[in-house]
ROLUM-652392 format. One line per 2 residues: number of its first residue (from 1); their letters; for each residue x, y, z of N, C-alpha, C, CB. Coordinates in nm, 2 decimals. Each point is the difference from the previous one (the first is absolute). Glycine has a CB too. Example, Ala and Ser with C-alpha at 12.3 -4.5 7.8 and 13.67 -1.06 7.14 Angstrom:
# residues 2
1 = as = 1.32 -0.57 0.78 -0.09 0.12 0.00 0.09 0.12 0.00 -0.19 -0.12 0.12 ~ 0.15 0.23 -0.19 0.09 0.11 0.00 -0.08 0.11 0.08 0.12 -0.06 -0.22
***
This chain:
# residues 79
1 = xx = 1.99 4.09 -5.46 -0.14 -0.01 -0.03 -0.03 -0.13 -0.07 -0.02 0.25 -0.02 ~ -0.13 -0.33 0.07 0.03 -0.10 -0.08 -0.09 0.03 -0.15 0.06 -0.16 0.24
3 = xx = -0.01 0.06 -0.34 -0.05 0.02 -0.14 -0.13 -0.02 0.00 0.19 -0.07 -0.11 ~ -0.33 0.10 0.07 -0.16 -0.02 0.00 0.03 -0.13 -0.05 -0.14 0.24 -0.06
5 = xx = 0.22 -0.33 -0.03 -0.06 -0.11 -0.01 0.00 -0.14 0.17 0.10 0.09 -0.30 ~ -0.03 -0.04 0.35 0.00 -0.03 0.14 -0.15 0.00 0.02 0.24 0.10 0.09
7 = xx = -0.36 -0.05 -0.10 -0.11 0.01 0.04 -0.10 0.03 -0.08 0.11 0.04 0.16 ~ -0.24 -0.08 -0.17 -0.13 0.05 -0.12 -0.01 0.16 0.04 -0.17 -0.26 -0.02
9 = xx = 0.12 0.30 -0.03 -0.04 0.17 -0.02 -0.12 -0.04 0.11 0.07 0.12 -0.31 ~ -0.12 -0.18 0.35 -0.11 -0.02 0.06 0.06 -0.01 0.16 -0.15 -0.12 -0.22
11 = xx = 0.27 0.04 0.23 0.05 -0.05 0.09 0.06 0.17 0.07 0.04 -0.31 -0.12 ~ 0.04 0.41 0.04 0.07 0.09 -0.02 -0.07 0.09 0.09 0.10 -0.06 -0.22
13 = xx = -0.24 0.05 0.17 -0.10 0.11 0.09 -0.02 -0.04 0.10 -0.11 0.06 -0.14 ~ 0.04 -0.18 0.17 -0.04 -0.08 0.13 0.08 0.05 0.12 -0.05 -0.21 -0.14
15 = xx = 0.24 0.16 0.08 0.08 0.10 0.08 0.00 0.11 0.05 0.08 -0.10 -0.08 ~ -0.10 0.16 -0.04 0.03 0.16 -0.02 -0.10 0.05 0.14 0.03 0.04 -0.34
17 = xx = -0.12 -0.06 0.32 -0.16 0.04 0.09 0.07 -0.07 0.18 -0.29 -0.07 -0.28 ~ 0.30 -0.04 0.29 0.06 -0.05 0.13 0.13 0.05 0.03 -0.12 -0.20 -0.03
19 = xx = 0.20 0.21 -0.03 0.11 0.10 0.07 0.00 0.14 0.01 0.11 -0.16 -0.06 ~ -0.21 0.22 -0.04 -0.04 0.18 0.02 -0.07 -0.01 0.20 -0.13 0.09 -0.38
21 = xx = 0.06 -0.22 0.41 -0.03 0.03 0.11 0.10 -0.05 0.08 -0.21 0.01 -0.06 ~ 0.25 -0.12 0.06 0.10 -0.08 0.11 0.13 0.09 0.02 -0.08 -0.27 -0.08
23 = xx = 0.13 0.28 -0.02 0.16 0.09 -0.03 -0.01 0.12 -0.01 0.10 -0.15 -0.12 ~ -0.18 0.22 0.19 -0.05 0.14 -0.03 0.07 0.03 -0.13 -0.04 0.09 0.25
25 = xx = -0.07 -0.05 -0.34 0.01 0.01 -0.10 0.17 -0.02 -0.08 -0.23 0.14 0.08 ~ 0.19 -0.29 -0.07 0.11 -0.08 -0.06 0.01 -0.06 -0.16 0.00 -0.06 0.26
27 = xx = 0.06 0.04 -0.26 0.08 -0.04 -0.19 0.00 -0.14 0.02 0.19 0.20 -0.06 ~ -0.28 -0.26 -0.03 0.03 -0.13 -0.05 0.09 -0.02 -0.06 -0.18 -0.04 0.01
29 = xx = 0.27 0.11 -0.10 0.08 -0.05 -0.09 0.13 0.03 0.10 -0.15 0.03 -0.26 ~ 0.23 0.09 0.29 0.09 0.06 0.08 0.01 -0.02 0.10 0.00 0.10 -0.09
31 = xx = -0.11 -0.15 0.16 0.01 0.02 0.13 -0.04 0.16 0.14 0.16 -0.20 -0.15 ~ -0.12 0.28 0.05 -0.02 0.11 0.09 -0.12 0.06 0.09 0.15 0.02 -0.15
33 = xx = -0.12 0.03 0.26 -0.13 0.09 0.08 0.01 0.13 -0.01 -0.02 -0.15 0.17 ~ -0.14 0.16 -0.19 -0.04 0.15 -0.02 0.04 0.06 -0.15 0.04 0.04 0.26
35 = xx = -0.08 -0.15 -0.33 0.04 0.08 -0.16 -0.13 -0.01 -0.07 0.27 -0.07 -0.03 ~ -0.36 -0.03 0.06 -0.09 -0.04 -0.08 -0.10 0.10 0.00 0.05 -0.23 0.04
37 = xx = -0.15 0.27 -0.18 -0.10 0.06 0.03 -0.09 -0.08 -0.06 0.09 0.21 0.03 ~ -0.23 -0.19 0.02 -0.13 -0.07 -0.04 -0.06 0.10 -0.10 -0.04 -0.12 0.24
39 = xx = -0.06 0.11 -0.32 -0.06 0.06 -0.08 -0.12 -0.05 -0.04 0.19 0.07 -0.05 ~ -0.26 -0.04 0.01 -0.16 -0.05 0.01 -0.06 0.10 -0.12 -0.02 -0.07 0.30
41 = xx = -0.02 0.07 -0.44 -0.04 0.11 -0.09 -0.09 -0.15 -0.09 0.23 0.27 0.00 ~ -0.36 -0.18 0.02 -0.11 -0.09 -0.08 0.00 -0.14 0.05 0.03 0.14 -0.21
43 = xx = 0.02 -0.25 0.13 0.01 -0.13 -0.01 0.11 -0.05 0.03 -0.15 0.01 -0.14 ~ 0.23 0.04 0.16 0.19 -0.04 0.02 0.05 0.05 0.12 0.06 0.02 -0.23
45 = xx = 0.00 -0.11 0.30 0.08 0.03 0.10 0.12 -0.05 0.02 -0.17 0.03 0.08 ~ 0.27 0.06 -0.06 0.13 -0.03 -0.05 0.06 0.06 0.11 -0.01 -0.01 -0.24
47 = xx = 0.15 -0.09 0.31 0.07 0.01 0.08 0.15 0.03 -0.08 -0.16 -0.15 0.16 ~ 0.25 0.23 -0.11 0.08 0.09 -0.10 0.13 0.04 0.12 -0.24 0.12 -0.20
49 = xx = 0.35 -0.18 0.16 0.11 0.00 0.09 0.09 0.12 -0.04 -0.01 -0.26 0.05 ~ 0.06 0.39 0.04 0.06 0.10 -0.07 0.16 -0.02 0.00 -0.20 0.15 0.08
51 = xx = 0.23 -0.29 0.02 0.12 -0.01 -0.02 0.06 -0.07 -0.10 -0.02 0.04 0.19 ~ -0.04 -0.16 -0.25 0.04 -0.09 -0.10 -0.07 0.04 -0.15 0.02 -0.19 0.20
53 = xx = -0.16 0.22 -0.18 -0.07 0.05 -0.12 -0.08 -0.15 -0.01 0.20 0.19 -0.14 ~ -0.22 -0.27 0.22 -0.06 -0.11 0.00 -0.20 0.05 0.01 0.28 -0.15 0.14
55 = xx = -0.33 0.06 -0.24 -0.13 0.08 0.04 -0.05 -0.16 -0.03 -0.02 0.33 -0.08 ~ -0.12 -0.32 0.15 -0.11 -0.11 -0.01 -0.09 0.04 -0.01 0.06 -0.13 0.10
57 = xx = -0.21 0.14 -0.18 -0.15 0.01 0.02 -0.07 -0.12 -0.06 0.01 0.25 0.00 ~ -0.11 -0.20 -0.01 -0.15 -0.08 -0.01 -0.11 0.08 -0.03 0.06 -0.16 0.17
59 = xx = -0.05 0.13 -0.31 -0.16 0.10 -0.07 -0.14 -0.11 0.02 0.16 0.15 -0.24 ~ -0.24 -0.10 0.30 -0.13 -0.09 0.01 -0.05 -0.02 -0.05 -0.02 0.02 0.10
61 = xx = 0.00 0.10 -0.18 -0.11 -0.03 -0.14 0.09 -0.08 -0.11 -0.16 0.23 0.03 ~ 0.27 -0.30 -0.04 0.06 -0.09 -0.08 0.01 -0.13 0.07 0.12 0.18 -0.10
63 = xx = -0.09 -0.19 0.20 0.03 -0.07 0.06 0.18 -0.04 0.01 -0.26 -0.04 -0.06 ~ 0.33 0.16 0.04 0.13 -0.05 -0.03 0.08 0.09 0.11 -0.03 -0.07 -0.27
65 = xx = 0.15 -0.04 0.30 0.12 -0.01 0.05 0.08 0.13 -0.06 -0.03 -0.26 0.02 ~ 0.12 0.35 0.00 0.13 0.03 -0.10 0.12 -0.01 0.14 -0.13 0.21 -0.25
67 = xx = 0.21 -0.28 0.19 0.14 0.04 0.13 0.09 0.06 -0.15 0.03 -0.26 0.27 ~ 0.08 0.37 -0.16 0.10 0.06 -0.12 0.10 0.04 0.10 -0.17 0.12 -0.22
69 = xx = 0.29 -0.13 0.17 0.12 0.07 0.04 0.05 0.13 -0.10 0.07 -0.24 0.11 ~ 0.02 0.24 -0.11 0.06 0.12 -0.08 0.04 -0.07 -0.14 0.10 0.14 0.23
71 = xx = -0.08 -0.32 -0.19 0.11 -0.01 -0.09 -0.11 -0.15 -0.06 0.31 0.12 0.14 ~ -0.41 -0.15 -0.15 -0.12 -0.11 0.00 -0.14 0.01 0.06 0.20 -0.12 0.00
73 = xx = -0.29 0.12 -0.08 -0.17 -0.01 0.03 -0.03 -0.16 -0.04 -0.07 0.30 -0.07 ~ -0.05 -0.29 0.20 -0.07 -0.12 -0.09 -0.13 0.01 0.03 0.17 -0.17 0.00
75 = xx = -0.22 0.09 -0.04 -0.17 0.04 -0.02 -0.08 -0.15 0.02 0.03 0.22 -0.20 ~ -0.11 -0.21 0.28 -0.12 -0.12 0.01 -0.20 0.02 0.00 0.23 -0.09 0.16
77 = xx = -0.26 0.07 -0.20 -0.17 0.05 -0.02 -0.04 -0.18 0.07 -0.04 0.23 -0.29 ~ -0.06 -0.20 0.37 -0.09 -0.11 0.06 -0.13 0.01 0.00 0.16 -0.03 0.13
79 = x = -0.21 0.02 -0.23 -0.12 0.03 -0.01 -0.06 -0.02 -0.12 0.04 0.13 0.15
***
């Protein structure tokens, strides 16, 4: 898996969202197919890998980024 500093939390999603479609529901960080789930509650949407524990979203009404592994989070707000 690679480490989130490899990539902005912004960058993490962007992925996350293009490989849930391209890699059927694929893992930006692991690589894997068919693990990813989407989620969508209120203002946040978060892509959430069941095999690595790798998750990405994007709260709207913040404007922020979060990427997290099991073992490191990071956080970006643009707004």
């Amino acid at each position: 898996m690679a480490p989130l500093a490899a990539r902005s939390p912004a960058e993490w999603f962007n992925e996350a969202v293009r490989l849930y479609v391209a890699a059927h529901q694929g893992c930006a960080a692991c690589g894997g197919r068919h693990c990813v789930f989407r989620s969508e509650f209120a203002d946040r949407v978060e892509y959430s890998c069941s095999a690595c524990g790798f998750s990405a979203c994007f709260e709207r009404h913040t404007s922020c980024y979060l990427a997290a592994t099991a073992e490191e989070t990071e956080a970006e707000c643009v707004g």
